[in-house]
C-alpha positions in Angstrom: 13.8 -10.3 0.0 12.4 -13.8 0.8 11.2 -15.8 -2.7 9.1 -18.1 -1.0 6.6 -14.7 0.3 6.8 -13.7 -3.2 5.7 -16.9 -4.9 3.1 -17.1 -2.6 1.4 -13.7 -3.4 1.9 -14.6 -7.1 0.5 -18.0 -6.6 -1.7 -17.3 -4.1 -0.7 -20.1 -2.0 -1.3 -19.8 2.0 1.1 -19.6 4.6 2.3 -21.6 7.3 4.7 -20.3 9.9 5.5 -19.2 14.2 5.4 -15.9 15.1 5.8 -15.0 18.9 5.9 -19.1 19.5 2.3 -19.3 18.0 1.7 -21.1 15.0 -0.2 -18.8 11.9 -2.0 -20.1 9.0 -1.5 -17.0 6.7 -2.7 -15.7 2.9 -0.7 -13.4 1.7 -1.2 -9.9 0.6 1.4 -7.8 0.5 5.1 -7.9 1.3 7.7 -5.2 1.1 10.0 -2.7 3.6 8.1 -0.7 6.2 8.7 2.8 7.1 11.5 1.9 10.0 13.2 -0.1 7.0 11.8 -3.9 8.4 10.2 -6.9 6.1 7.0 -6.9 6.3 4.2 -9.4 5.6 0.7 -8.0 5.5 -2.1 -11.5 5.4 -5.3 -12.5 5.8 -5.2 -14.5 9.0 -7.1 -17.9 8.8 -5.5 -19.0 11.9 -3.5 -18.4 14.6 -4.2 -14.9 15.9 -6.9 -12.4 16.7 -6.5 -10.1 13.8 -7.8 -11.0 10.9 -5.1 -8.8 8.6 -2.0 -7.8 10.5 1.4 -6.9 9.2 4.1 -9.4 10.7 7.9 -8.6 10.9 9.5 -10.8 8.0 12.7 -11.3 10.5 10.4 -12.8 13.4 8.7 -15.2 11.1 10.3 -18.8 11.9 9.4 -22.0 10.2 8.0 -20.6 7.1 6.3 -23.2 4.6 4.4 -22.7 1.5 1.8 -24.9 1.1 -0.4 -26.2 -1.7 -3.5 -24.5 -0.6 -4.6 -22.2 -2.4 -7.1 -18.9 -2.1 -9.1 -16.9 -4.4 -9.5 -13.3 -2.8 -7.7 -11.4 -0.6 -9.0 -10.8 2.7 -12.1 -8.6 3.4 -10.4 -5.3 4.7 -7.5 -5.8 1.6 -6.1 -2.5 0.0 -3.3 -2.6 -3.1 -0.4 0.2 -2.3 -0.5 -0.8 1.7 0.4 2.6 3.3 2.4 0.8 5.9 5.2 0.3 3.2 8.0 2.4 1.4 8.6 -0.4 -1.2 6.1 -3.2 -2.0 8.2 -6.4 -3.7 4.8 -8.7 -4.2 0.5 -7.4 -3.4 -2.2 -9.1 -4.9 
């Protein structure tokens, strides 16, 4: 379980990272293990990518930073319980 993801959700501090060598500003939704057993991040995509709320494999993510920005909603299509995972560690 990453600490930094969780702190994020609690905080709700965005998310700056690469994934598939593009870089992805990120708020974060909902973190926990997917049905396959992977880490996975579902945010609300500011930047970086066509859609606006996908779920990214935790082990793919590379240069993760918190940053001090912060944001007050979750994302427009945002749903507690994420059916896409088992366990849930941190959701809005």
């Amino acid at each position: 379980m990453n600490a930094a993801i969780v702190d994020a959700i609690r905080t709700k501090r965005r998310l700056r990272f690469d994934y598939h060598r593009r870089p992805r500003l990120v708020e974060p939704q909902c973190y926990g293990i997917g049905t396959k057993g992977t880490e996975l991040l579902r945010g609300h995509q500011v930047a970086g990518g066509s859609q606006p709320e996908p779920l990214f494999d935790v082990a793919k993510i590379v240069d993760l930073v918190v940053l001090d920005e912060v944001f007050e909603r979750p994302g427009p299509n945002y749903r507690r319980d994420d059916s896409a995972m088992m366990t849930i560690f941190s959701q809005l």
